[in-house]
C-alpha positions as CSV (number, residue, x, y, z in Angstrom):
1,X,-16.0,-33.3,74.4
2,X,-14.5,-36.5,74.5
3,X,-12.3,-35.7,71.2
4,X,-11.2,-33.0,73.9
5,X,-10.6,-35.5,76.5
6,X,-13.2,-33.2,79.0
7,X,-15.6,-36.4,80.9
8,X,-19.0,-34.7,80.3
9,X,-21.9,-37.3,80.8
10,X,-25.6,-38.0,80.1
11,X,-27.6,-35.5,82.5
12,X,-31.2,-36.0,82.7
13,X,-34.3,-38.7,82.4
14,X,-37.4,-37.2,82.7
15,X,-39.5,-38.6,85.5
16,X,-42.3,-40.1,83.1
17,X,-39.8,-42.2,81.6
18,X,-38.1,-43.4,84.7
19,X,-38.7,-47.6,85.6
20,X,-41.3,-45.7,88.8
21,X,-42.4,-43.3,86.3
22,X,-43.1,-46.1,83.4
23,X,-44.8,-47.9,86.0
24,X,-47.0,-45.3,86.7
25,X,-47.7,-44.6,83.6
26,X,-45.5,-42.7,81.8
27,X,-44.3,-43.5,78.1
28,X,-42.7,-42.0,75.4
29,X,-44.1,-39.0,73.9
30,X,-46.4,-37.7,76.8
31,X,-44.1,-34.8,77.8
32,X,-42.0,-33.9,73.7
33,X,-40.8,-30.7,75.1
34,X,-39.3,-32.4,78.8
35,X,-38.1,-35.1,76.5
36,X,-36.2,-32.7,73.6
37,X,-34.2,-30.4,76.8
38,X,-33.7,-34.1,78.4
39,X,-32.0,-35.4,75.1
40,X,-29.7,-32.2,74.8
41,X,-28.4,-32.1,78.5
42,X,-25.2,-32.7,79.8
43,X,-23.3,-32.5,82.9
44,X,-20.0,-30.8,82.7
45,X,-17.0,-31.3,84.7
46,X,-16.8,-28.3,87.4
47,X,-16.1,-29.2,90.8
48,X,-14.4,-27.3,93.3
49,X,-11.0,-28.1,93.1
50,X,-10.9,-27.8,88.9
51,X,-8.5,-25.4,88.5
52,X,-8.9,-22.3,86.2
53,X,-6.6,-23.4,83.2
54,X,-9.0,-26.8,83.3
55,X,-12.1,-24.6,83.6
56,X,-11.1,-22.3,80.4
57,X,-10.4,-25.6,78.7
58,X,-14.0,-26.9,79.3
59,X,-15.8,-23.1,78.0
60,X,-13.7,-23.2,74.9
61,X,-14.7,-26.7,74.2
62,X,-18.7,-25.9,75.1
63,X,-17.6,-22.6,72.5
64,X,-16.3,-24.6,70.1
65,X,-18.8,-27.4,70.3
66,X,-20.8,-27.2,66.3
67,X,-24.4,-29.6,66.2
């Protein structure tokens, strides 16, 4: 994405491994599948003024995208 020039950003930190959630507790390992989605979760950029050419650029780069 960022090859593409599209901002796409870090989405997700499980509760459990949050400061309040480590502080309570929590710590690596307790919830593998929660961590796993968490580490393969982004947030794209679709707002409401993103026009449609923008918006087609962002789904052929999610598409394209190869792990």
């Amino acid at each position: 994405m960022k090859a593409r020039a599209i901002h796409a950003v870090f989405h997700y930190l499980p509760l459990h491994l949050s400061e309040v959630g480590r502080r309570h507790g929590g710590c690596v390992g307790q919830c593998p599948v929660t961590e796993r989605i968490s580490d393969q979760l982004i947030r794209l950029p679709f707002y409401y003024a993103l026009g449609a050419a923008d918006q087609q650029r962002v789904i052929e780069a999610v598409r394209a995208f190869r792990v």
